[in-house]
N, C-alpha and C positions, 0 to 999 in steps of 0.2 A: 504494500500500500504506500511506503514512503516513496521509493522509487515510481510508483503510477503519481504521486503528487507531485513530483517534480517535473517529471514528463510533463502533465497536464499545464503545468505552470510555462514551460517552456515552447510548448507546440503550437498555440494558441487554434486547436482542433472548434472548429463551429458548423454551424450547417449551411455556411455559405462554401464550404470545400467539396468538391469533387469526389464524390463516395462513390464506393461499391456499390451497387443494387442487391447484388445475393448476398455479401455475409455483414455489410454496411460496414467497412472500412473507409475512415477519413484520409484521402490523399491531399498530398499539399498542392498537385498540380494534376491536370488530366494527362500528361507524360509519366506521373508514377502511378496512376489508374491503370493507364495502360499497358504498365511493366505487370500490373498482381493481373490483368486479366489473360492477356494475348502475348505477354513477353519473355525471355528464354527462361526464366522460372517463375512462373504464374501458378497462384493457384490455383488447384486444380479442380476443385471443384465448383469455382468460381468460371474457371476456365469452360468447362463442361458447358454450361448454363449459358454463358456468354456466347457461345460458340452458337449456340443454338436460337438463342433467344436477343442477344446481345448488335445495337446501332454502331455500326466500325464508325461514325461519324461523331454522331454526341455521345456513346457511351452507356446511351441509358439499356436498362432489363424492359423488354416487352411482353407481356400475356401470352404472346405463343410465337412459334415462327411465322405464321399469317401475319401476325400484327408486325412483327418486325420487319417482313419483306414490306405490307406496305405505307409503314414509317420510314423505313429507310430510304425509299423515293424519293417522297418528300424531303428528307434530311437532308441529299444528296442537292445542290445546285449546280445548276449547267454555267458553261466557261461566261465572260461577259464579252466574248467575241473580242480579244486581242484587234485583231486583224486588221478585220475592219474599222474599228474604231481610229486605229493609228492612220491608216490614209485616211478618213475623215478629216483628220485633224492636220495632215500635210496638205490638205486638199481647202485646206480654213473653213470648212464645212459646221467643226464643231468650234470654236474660236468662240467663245462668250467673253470677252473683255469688260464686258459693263457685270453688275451685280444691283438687284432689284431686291436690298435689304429693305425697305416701306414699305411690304407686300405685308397684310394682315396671313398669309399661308409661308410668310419666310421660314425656314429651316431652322429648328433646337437645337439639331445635330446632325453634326454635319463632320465629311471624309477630307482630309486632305495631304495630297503628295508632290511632289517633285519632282523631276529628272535632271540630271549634272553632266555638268561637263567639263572639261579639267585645265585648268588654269595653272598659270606659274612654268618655270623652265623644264621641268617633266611630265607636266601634266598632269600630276598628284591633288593637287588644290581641287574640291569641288566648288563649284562654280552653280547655282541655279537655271537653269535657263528654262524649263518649262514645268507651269503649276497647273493644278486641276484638283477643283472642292465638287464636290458631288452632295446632295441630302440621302435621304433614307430610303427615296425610291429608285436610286441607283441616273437620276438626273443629273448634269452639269449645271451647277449655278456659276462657277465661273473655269474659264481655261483659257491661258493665253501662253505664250512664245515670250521669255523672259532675256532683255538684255541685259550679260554680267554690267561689272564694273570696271572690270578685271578684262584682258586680254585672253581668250581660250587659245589655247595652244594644244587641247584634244579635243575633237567632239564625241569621242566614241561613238562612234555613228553606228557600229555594230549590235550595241545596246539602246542607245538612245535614238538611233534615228534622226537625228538632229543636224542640219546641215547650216553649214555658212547664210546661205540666204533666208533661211529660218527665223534666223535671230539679226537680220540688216537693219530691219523695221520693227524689232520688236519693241513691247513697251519697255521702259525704262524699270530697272531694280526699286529703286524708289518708288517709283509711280503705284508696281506690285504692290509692294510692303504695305502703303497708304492701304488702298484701296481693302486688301485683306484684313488688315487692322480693324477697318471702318466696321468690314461686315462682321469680323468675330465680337466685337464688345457691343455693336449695337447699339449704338448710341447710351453704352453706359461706361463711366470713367473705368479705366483701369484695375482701381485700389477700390473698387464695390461691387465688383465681379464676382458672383459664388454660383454653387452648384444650383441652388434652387431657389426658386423665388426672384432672381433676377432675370434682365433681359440677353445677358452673355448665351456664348452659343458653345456648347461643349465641342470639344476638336476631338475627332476621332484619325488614328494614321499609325504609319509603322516605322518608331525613331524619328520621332515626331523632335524631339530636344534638336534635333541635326537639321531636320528640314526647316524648323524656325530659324536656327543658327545662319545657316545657308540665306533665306530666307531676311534676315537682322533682325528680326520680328519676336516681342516678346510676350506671353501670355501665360495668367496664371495657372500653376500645375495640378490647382483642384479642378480645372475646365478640360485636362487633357485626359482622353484615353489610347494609351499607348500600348497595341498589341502587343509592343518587342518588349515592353515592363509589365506586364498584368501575371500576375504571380501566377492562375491557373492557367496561361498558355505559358511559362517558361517549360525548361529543362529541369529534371532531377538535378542539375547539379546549381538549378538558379541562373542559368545561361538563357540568353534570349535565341528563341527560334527564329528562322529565316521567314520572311512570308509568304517563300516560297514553297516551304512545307507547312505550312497552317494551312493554307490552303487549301494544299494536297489532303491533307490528313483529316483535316474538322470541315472544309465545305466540297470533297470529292472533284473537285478538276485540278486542273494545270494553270499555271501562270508561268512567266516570264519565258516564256518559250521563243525566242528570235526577238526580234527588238521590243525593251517594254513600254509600254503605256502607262501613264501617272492615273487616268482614269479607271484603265484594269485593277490598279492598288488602291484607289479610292473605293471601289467596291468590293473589292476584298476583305479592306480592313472595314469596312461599317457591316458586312455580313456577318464576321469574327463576332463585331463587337454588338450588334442586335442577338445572333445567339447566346452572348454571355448573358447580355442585361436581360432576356426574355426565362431564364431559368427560375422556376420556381422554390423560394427559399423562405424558409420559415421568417415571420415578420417579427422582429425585434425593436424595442424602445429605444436602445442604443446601442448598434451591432457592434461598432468596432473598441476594443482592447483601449484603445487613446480618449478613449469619453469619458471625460471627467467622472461621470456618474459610476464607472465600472471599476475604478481604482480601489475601489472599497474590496473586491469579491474577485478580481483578477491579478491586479500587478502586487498585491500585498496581501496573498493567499493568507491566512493564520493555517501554522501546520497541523494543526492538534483538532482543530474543527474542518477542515477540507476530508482527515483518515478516517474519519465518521461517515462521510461524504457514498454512497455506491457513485461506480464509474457515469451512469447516467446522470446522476445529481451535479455530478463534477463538469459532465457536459454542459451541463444548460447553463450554467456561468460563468461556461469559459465562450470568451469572444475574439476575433478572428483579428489580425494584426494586418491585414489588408483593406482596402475599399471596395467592397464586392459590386462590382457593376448593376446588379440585381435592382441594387438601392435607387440607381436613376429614375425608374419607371416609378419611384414613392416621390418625384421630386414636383 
């Protein structure tokens, strides 16, 4: 028992983590889920049931294998059309430079990426030169051709597609910056930006700290959701995943297959991150470990009244050291 109260003190296990369906094991991410279910030592009779009944996409245990073939359909998303979308866009087809933030139907949440190109005497330095914000219905609200500041000296044209005359006429770095600033706070200052109840716009994207960088653009990090940081898509060892395997692994297609598109990643990362926020988790007064309120019965266990405690008692007080996406959809 002492040793489980240390544990419990340390693990910060809640029901916003990534369980087992058969034996309800708390994993810290859906990568060590899916080591106990499908990986080279699973267990096994977790494994069994999974195998059978078990979504290779979200994870979850279904009522029979009927239901799981046809959940898993559905689970499954089709590509967002690469392809095409990239000659659109060489073609200035999809080119939105304006942003129509005054619309009573403007976007809460909203995707946003980048493409680079390499600046400085090796071409090492990333460079921005094209952005693309999308909302939740996988829409462009804005896309434009960004001019560095900086002299390119790579376009990688093999990845980015990006050519010289691309970016002759494009808008100004600055011009970018303004413009996307304008539509992420919304006509609200800065420093009065929060998750809920304001009019800021949550940013969804993948190494999102880098594309603002890139980008010079600053915003607060309780408005960002960052696939390559959201603790249940990292690695068991706390390493961020590529988004090219999230992809693969949690919405069933392919990305970055021949030159990529910032639009293909903007739907990407806002599919990632509606599957996270849309899972159903038990509602709580104050979920996370950090709230004031829970310092009392979390981070200042008493030992002697916790050993008294069964493992479920011990549960329902411990609270999770992340910000579970889930919470959005209460904002």
């Amino acid at each position: 028992m002492e040793h489980l109260v240390v544990h419990m003190k340390i693990s910060y296990h809640s029901g916003h983590e990534p369980t087992c369906g058969v034996c309800k094991k708390h994993c810290r991410s859906f990568e060590s889920l899916r080591e106990h279910l499908i990986g080279p030592l699973p267990k096994q009779e977790c494994k069994n049931i999974f195998s059978l009944r078990g979504c290779r996409f979200c994870m979850m245990i279904l009522e029979s294998p009927n239901a799981r073939r046809t959940h898993q359909e559905r689970c499954q998303f089709s590509s967002a059309n690469a392809g095409l979308t990239t000659r659109m866009a060489a073609l200035g087809l999809r080119d939105k430079a304006m942003i129509d933030y005054t619309s009573s139907r403007s976007p809460k949440v909203v995707a946003l990426s980048c493409k680079m190109v390499g600046g400085g005497s090796d071409g090492s330095l990333d460079l921005c030169a094209r952005v693309c914000i999308t909302d939740e219905s996988d829409n462009v609200v804005f896309h434009t051709y960004v001019k560095p500041s900086m002299i390119v000296t790579n376009y990688r044209y093999g990845t980015t597609g990006i050519r010289p005359e691309n970016l002759r006429d494009a808008m100004p770095l600055k011009h970018a910056q303004r413009k996307i600033q304008e539509f992420l706070c919304n006509g609200e200052p800065m420093s009065k930006i929060r998750p809920r109840g304001g009019r800021g716009r949550i940013l969804v994207g993948h190494g999102l700290d880098h594309d603002l960088d890139r980008l010079q653009l600053e915003y607060p990090s309780s408005m960002m959701r960052d696939t390559a940081k959201y603790l249940p898509l990292m690695k068991t060892s706390k390493l961020s995943n590529s988004l090219k395997y999230l992809t693969q692994a949690y919405l069933g297609y392919d990305i970055h297959v021949g030159i990529q598109d910032p639009y293909e990643d903007c739907v990407a990362t806002m599919r990632l991150y509606t599957r996270m926020r849309y899972q159903k988790h038990k509602t709580e007064a104050y979920p996370q470990a950090a709230d004031a309120q829970n310092r009392s019965n979390q981070v200042a266990w008493r030992q002697n009244e916790v050993e008294r405690m069964s493992p479920d008692e011990m549960l329902s007080i411990s609270r999770s050291d992340y910000y579970c996406w889930c919470l959005d959809s209460l904002a």
